[in-house]
Backbone bond lengths (Angstrom), bond angles and torsions (degrees), N, CA, C in turn:
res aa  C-N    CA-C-N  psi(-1)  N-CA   C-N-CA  omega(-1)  CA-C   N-CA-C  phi
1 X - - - 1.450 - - 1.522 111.90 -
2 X 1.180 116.88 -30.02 1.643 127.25 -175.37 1.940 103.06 -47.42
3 X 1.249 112.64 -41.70 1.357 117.66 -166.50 1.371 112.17 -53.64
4 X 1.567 108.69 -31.22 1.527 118.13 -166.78 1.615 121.19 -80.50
5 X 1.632 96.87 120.81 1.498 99.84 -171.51 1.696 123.54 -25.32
6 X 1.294 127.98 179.26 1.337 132.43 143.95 1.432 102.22 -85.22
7 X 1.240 111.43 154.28 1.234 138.95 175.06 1.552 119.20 -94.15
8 X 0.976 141.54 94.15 1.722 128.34 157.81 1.260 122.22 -104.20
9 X 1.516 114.18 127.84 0.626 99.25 -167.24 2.203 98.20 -119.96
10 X 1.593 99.42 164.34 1.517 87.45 -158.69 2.035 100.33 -119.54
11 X 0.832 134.11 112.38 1.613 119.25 -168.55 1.448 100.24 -84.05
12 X 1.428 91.92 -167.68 2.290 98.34 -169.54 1.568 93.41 -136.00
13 X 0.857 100.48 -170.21 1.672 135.02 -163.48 1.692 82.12 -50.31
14 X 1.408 110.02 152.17 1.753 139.19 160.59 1.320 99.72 67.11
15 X 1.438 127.19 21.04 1.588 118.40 177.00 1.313 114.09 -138.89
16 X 1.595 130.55 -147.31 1.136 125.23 153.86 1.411 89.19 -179.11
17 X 1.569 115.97 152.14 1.319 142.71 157.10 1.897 108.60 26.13
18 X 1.193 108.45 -53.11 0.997 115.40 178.66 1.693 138.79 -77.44
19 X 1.810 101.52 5.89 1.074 113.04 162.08 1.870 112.25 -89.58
20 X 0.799 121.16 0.76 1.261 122.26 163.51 1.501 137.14 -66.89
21 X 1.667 100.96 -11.28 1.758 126.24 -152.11 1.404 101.68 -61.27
22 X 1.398 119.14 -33.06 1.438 123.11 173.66 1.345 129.45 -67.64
23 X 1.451 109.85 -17.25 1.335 117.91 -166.29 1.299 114.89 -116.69
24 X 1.648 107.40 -21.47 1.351 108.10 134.27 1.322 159.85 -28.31
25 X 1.489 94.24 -66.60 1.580 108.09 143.97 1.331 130.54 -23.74
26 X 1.274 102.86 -73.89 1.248 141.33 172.73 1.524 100.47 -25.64
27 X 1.249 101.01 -77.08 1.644 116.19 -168.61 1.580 99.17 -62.45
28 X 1.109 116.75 -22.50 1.750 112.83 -152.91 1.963 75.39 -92.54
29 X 0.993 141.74 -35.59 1.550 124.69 178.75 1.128 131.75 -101.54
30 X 1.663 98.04 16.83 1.847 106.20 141.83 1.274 113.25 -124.91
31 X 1.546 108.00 70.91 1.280 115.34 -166.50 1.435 164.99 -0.72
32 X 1.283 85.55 70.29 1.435 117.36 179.19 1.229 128.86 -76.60
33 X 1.212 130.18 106.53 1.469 109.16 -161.69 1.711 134.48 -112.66
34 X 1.937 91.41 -11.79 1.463 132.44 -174.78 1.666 102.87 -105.81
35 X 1.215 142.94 70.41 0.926 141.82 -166.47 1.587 92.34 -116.35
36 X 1.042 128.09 158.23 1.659 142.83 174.94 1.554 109.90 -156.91
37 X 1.240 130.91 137.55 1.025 138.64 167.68 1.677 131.85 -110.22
38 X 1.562 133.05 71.60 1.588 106.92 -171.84 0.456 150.53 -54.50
39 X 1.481 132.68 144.34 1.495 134.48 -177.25 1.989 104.47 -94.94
40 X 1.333 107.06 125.26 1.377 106.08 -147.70 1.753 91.45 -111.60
41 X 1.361 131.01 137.41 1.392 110.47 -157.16 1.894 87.61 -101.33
42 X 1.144 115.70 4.98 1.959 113.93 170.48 1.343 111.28 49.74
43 X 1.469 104.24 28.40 1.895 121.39 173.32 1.619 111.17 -83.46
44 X 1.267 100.39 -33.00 1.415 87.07 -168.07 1.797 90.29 176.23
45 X 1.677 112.60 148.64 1.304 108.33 -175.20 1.546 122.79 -75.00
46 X 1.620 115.00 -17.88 1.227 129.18 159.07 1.825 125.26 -55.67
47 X 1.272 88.64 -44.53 1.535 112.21 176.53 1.860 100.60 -62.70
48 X 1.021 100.00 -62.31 1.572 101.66 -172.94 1.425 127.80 -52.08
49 X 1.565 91.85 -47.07 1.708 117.80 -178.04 1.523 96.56 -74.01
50 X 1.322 143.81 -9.90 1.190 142.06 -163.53 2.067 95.40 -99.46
51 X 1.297 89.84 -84.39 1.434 78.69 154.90 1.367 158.16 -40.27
52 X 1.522 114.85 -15.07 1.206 129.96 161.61 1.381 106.13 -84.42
53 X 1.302 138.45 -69.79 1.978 136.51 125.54 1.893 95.50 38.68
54 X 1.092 96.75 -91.08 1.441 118.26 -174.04 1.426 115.99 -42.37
55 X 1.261 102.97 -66.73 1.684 111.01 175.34 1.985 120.53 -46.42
56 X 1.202 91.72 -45.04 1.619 102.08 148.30 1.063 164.38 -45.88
57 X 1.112 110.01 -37.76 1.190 160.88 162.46 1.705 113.15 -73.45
58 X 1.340 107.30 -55.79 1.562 86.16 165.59 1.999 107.06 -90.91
59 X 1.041 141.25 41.26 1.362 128.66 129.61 1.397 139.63 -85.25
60 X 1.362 118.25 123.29 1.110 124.87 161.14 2.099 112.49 -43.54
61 X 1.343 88.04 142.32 1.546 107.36 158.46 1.816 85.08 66.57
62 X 1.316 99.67 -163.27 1.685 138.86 -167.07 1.810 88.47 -66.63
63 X 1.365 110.38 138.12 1.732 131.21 173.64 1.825 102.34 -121.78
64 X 0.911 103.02 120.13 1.642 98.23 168.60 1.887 107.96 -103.60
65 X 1.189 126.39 113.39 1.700 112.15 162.74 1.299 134.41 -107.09
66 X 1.502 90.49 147.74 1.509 105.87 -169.94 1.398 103.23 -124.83
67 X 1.926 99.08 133.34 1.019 86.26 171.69 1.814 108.67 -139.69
68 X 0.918 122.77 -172.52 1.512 131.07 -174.19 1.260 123.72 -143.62
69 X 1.477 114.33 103.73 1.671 121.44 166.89 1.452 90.36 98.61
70 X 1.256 103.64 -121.04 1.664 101.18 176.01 1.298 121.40 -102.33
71 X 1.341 130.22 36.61 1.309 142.55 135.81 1.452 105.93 -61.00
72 X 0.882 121.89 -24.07 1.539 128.04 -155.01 2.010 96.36 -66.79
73 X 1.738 74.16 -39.14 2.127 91.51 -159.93 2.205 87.19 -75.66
74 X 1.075 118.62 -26.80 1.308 124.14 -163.43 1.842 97.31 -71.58
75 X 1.598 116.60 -48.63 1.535 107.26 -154.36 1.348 92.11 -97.03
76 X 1.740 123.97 8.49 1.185 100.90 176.68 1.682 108.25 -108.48
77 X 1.706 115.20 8.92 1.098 124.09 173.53 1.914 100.24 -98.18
78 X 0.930 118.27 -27.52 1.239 114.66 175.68 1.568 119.21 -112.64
79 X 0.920 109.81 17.43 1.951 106.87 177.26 1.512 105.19 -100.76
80 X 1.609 122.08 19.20 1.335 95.02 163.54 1.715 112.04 -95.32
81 X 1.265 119.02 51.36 1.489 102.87 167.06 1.762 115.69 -86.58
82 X 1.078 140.68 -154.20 1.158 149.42 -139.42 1.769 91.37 -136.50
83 X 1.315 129.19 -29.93 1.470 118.49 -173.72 1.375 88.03 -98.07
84 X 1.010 121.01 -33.66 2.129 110.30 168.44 1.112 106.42 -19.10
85 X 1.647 133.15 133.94 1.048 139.93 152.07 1.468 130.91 -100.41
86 X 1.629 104.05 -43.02 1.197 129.56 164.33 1.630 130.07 -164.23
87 X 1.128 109.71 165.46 1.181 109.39 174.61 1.355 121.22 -122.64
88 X 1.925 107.42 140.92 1.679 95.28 176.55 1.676 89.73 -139.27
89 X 1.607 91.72 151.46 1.843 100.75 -179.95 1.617 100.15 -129.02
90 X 1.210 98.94 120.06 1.885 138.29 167.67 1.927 91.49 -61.47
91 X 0.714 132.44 111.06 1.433 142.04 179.88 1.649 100.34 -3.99
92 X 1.459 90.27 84.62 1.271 83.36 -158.07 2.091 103.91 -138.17
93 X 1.142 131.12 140.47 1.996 125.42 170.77 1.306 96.95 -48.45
94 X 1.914 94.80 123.19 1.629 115.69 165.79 1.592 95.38 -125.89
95 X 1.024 130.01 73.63 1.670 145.47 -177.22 1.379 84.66 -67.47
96 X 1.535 93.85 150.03 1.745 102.03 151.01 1.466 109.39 -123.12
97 X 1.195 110.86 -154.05 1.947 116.91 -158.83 1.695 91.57 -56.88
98 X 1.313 118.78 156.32 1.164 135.95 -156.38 1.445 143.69 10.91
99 X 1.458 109.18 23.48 0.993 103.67 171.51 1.927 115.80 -117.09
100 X 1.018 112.79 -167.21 1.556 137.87 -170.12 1.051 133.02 -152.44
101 X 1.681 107.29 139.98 1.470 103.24 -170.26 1.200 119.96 -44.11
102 X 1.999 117.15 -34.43 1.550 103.88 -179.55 1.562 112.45 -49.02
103 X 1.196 110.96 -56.79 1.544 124.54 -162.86 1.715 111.79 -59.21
104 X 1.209 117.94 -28.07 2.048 141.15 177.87 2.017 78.99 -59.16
105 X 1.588 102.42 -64.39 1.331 118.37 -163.20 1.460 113.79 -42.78
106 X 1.348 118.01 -62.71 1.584 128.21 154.68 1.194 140.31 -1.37
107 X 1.971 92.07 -43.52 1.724 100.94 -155.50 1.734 97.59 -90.24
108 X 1.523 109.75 -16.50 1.545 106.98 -171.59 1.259 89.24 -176.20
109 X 2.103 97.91 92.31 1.496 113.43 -173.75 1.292 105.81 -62.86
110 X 1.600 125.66 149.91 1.982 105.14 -176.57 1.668 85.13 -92.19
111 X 1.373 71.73 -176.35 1.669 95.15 -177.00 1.269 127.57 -74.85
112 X 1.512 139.22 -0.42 1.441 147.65 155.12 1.509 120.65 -111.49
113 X 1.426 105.18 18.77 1.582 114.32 166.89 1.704 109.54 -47.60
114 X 0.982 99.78 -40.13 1.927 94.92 -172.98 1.496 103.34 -77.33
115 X 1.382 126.85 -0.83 1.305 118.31 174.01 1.586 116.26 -97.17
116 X 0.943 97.69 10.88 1.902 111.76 -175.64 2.373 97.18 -99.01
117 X 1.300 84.85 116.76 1.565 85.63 171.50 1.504 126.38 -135.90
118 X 1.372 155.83 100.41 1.506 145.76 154.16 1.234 134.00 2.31
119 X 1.339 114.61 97.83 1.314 88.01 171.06 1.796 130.23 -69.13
120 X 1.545 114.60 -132.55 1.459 106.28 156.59 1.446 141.23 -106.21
121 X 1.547 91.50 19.31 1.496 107.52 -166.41 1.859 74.93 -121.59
122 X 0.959 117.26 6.27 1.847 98.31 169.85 1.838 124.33 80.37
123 X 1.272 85.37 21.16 1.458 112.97 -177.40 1.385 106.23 -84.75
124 X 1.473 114.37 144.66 1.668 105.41 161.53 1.282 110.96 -104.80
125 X 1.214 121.41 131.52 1.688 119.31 158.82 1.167 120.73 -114.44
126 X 1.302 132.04 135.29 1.634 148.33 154.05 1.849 102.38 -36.15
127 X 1.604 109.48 108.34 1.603 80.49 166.50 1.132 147.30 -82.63
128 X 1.511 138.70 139.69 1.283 129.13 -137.50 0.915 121.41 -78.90
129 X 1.378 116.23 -14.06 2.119 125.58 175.32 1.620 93.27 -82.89
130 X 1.902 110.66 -13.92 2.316 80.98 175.54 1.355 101.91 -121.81
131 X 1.622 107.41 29.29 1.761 94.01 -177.98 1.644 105.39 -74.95
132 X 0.913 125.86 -22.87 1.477 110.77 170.72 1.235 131.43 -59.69
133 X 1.456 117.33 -48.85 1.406 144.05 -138.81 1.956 80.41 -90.00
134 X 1.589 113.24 -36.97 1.622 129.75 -154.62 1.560 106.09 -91.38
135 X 1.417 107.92 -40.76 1.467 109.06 -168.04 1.349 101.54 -122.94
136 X 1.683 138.70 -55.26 1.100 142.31 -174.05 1.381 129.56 -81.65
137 X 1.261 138.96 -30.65 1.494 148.73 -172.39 1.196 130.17 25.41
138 X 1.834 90.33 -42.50 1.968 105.02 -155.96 1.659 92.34 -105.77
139 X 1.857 107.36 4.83 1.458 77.05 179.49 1.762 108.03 -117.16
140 X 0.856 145.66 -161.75 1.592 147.82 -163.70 1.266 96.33 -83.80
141 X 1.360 125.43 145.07 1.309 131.26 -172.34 1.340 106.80 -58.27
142 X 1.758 117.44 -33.95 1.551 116.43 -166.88 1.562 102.79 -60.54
143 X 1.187 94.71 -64.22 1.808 91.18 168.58 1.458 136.34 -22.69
144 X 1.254 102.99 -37.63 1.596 118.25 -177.99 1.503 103.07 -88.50
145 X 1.156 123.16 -13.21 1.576 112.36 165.56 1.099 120.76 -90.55
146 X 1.295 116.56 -16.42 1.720 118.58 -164.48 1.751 97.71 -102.59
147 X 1.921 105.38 -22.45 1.571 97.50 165.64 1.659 113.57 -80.24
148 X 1.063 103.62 -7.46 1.594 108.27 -173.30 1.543 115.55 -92.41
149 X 1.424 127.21 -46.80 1.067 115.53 146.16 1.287 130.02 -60.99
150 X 1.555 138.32 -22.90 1.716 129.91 176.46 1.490 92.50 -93.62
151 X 1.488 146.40 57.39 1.416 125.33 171.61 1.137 85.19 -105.65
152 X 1.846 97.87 157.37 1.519 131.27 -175.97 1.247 108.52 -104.79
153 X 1.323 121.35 99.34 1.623 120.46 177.93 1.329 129.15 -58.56
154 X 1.520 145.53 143.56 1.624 115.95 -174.65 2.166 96.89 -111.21
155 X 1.049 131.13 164.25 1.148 131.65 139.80 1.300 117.32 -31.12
156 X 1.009 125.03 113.98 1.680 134.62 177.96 1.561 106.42 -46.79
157 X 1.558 114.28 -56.43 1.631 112.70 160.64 1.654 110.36 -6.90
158 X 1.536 90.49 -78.88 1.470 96.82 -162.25 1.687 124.67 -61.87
159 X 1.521 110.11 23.95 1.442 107.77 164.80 1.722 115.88 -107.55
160 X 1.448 96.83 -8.19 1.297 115.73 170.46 1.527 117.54 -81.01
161 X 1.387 129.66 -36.47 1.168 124.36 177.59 1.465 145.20 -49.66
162 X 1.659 112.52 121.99 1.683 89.00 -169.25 1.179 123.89 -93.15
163 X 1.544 102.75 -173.95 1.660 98.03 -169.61 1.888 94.54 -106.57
164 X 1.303 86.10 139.85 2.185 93.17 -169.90 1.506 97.51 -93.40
165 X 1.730 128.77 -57.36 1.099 105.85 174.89 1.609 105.78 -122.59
166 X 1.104 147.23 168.98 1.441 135.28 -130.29 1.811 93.53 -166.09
167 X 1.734 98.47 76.94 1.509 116.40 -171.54 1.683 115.86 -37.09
168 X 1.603 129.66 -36.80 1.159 135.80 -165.62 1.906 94.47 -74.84
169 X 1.102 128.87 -2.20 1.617 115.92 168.88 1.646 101.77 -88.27
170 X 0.993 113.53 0.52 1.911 110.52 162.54 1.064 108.48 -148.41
171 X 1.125 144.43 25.89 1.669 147.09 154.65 1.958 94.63 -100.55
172 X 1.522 101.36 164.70 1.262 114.16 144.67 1.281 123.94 -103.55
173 X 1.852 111.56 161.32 1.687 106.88 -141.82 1.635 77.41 -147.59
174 X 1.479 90.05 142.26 1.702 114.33 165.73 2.424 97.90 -125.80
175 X 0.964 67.97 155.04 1.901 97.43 176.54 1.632 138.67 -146.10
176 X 1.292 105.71 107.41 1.318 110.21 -159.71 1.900 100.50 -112.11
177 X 1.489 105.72 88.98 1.304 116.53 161.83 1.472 125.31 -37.36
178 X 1.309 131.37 123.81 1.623 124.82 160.40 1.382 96.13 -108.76
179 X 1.367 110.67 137.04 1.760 134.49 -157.05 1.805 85.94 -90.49
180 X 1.139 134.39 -39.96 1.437 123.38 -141.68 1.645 92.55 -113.90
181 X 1.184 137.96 -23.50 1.027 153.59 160.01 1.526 100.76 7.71
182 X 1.562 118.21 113.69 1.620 113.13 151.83 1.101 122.33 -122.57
183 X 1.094 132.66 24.53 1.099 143.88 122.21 1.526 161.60 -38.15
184 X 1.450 102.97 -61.58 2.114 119.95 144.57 1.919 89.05 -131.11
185 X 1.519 93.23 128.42 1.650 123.25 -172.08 1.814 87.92 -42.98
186 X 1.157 101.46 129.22 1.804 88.94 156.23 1.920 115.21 -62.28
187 X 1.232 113.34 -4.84 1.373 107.13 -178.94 1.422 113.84 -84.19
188 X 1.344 107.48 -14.38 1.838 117.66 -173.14 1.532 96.37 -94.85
189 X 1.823 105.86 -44.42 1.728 94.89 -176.20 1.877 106.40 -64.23
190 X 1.281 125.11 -38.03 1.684 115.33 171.85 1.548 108.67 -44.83
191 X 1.304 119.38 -48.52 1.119 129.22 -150.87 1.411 92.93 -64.75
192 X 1.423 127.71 -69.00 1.447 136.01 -159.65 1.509 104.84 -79.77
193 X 1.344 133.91 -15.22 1.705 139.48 167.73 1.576 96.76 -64.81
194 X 1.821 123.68 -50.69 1.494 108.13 -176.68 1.368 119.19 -93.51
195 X 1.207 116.16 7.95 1.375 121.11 139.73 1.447 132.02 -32.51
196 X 1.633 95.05 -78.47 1.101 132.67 -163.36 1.972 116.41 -52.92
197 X 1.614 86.76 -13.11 1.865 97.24 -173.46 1.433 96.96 49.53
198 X 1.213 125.17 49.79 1.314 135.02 174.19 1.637 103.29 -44.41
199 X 1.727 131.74 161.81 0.766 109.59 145.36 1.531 138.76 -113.98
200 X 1.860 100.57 29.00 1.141 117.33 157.21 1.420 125.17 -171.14
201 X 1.086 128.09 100.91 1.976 124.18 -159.75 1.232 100.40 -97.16
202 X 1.401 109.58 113.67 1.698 108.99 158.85 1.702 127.24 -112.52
203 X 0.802 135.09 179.02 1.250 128.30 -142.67 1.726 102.79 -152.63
204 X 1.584 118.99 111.29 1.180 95.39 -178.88 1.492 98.59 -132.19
205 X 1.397 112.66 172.71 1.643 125.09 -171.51 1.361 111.10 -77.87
206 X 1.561 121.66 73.71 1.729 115.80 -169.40 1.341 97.66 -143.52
207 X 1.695 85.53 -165.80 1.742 98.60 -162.34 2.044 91.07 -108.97
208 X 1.182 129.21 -155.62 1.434 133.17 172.29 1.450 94.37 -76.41
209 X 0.738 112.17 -26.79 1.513 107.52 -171.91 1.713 131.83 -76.27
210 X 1.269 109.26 38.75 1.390 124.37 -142.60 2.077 94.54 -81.95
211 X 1.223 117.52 -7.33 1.574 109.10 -174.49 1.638 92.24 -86.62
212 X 1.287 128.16 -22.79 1.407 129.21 -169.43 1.347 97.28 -105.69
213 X 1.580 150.16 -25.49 1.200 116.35 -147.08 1.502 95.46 -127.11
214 X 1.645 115.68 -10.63 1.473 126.92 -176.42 1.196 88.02 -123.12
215 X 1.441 154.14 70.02 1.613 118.09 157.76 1.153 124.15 -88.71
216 X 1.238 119.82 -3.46 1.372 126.81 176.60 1.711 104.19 -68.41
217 X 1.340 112.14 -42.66 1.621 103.38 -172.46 1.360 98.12 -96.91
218 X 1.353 125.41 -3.11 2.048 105.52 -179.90 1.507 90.52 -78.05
219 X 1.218 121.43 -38.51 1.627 124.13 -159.01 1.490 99.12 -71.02
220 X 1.529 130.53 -39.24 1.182 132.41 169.96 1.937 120.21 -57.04
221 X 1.461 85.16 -42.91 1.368 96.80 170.69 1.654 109.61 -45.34
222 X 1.778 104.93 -91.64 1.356 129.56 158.33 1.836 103.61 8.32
223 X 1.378 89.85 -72.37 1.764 103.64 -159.92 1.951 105.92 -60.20
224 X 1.377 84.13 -43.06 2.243 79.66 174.90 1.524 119.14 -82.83
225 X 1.088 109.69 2.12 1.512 123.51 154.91 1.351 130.37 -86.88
226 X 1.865 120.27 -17.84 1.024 148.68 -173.48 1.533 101.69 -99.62
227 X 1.051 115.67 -59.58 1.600 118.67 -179.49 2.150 104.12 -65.07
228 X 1.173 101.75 -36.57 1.512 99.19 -173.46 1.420 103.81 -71.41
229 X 1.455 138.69 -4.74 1.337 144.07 -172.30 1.635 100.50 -119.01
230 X 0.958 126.07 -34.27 1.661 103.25 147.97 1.023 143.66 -76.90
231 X 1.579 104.94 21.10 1.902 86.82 -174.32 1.347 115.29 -113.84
């Protein structure tokens, strides 16, 4: 078991660390034993990617990252270290040199963009009567309240920020499409998976919410991306 990477994994906008809990599991019962999850402070993409940097940095051996939504934009600003092995994104921003999730966002607005609003401190929040309908769909409504009241807002800044060097042009990259996604268009996540010279894009029938509503196949995912980087 020693051979098998660490895992980090990095979440996106309206969550934190703790949407991963399923996939955890997951990973922890095909023995996984180095799992880490960040806690991403959604200040700024420097800020984030710095802190993810760190978390890395103290692992021993091979790190594989994963990230989701706009983690995606986070492990590909910080996965060029040297224990990087690879990278895989859960429907998730794979920007390259100067651009940003706002701008990814642009090319094929999703479909609950008008449910995203500021507060007055310049915050974005998901609103909480459409976080289901916007982010969750495939999962039980209860779910969508308890993600709707615990969401993690980011600085609006930080959807603007670009990416300077864009780790997946010297890492290897896996991509796991969600088809129903209103959140990032499934037409932007195709777009940036055949980019990416991925070295494997799959595509599954979900909502954005793919660490909660698929974890059985992100963790499957995860794991043949994990085994293909040790061998």
């Amino acid at each position: 078991m020693s051979h098998k990477p660490t895992i980090i994994l990095v979440h996106g906008f309206w969550g934190g660390a703790a949407h991963w809990g399923k996939v955890i599991l997951e990973l922890a019962h095909r023995g996984y034993q180095s799992v880490r999850a960040v806690e991403l402070p959604l200040t700024s993409l420097a800020e984030d990617a710095e802190r993810t940097r760190k978390i890395v940095t103290q692992q021993r051996g091979a790190v594989l990252l994963v990230g989701h939504s706009y983690g995606g934009a986070v492990i590909t600003e910080a996965g060029d270290q040297p224990n990087v092995a690879g990278l895989v994104y859960i429907a998730a921003f794979a920007p390259d040199a100067g651009e940003s999730p706002g701008s990814i966002t642009q090319q094929h607005p999703p479909a609950a963009l008008a449910n995203i609003e500021p507060d007055s401190d310049n915050y974005l929040w998901l609103k909480a009567d459409k976080f289901h309908e916007s982010f969750c769909q495939d999962l039980p409504p209860e779910e969508g309240v308890v993600l709707a009241a615990t969401q993690k807002a980011p600085l609006a800044g930080t959807f603007g920020d670009v990416i300077t060097a864009p780790a997946w042009r010297k890492k290897p990259s896996w991509y796991q499409i969600a088809s129903e996604d209103r959140m990032i268009a499934p037409e932007n996540q195709a777009a940036m998976s055949a980019r990416l010279g991925a070295r494997r894009v799959m595509t599954l029938e979900a909502s954005h919410a793919l660490p909660q509503s698929k974890p059985l196949e992100v963790a499957a995912f995860i794991d043949e991306a994990a085994m293909a980087v040790s061998k």
